[in-house]
C-alpha positions as CSV (number, residue, x, y, z in Angstrom):
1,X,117.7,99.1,103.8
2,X,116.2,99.2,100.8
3,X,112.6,101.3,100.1
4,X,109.6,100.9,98.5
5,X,106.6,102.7,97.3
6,X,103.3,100.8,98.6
7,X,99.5,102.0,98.7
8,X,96.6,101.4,100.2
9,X,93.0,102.1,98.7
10,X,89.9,102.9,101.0
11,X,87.6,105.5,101.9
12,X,89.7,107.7,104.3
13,X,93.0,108.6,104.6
14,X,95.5,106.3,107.0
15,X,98.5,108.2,108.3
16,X,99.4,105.5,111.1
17,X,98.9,102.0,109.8
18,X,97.8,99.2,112.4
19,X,98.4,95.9,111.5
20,X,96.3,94.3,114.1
21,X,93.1,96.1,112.9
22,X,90.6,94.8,110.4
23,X,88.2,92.4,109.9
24,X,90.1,88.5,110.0
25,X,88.0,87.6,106.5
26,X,90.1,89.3,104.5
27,X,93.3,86.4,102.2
28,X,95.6,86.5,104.6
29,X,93.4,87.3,107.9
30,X,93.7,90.7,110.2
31,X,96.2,92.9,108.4
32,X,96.7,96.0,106.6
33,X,96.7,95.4,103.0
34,X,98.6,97.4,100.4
35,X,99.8,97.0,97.1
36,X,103.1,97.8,95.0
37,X,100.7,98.4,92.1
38,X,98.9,101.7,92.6
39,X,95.9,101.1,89.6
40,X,95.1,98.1,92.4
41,X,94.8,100.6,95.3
42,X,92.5,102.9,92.8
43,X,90.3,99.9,92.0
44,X,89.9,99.3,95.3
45,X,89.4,102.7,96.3
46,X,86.5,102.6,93.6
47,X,84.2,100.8,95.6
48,X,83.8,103.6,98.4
49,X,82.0,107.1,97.5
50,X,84.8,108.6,99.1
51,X,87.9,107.3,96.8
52,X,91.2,107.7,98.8
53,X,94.5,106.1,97.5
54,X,97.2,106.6,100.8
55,X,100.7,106.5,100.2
56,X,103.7,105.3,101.9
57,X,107.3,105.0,101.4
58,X,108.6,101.8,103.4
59,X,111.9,100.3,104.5
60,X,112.2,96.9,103.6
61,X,114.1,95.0,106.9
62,X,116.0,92.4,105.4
63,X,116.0,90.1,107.8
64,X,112.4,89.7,107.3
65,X,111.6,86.6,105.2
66,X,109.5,88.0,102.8
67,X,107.1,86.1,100.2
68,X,105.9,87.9,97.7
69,X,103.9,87.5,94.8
70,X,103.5,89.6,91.6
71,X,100.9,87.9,90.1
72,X,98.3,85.4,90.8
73,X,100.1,82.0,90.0
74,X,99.1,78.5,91.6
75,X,101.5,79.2,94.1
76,X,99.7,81.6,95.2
77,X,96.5,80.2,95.1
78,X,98.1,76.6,96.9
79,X,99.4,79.9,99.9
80,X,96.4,81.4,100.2
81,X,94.4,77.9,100.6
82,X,96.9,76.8,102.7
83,X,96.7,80.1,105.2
84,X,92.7,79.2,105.3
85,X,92.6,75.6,105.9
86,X,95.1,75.7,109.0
C-alpha cells in the first residue's frame, strides 16, 4: 500500500483521529479534514491562538475508491453542491 503524508491544522494536537466527530457544516459534512498541502493546514491553524499543524503518515487502501481533488475546478464545485443538495 502506498503512503502518504497528510495534516491537519487546529488548535490542539490530534494523536487519534475520529472521523465521526465534528460539527456536520463543514464541505463534505462530519469528518476529519486534512490536507496533502501543509501551507493549507498552517493557514488554517492561523485562525486559533494556539497554532497546531498535526501530522500523519497514512496507508492509502486501494480498494478504496478515492476522489480526489488538487485544486478547486468546477468539478469540484458541481461535488461539493451536489453533496449539499442531496
Amino acid at each position: 500500500m502506498a503512503k502518504r503524508t497528510v495534516y491537519h491544522g487546529g488548535y490542539t494536537p490530534v494523536e487519534d483521529p475520529e472521523i465521526c466527530v465534528g460539527r456536520n457544516i463543514k464541505d463534505f459534512g462530519v469528518g476529519f479534514y486534512c490536507t496533502i498541502i501543509k501551507e493549507q493546514a498552517q493557514r488554517w491553524a492561523r485562525r486559533y491562538d494556539a497554532k497546531i499543524v498535526s501530522i500523519y503518515d497514512v496507508r492509502l487502501n486501494q480498494d478504496l475508491n478515492i476522489k480526489e481533488f488538487r485544486e478547486m475546478t468546477d468539478e469540484w464545485l458541481d461535488f461539493i453542491f451536489c453533496m449539499w443538495s442531496d
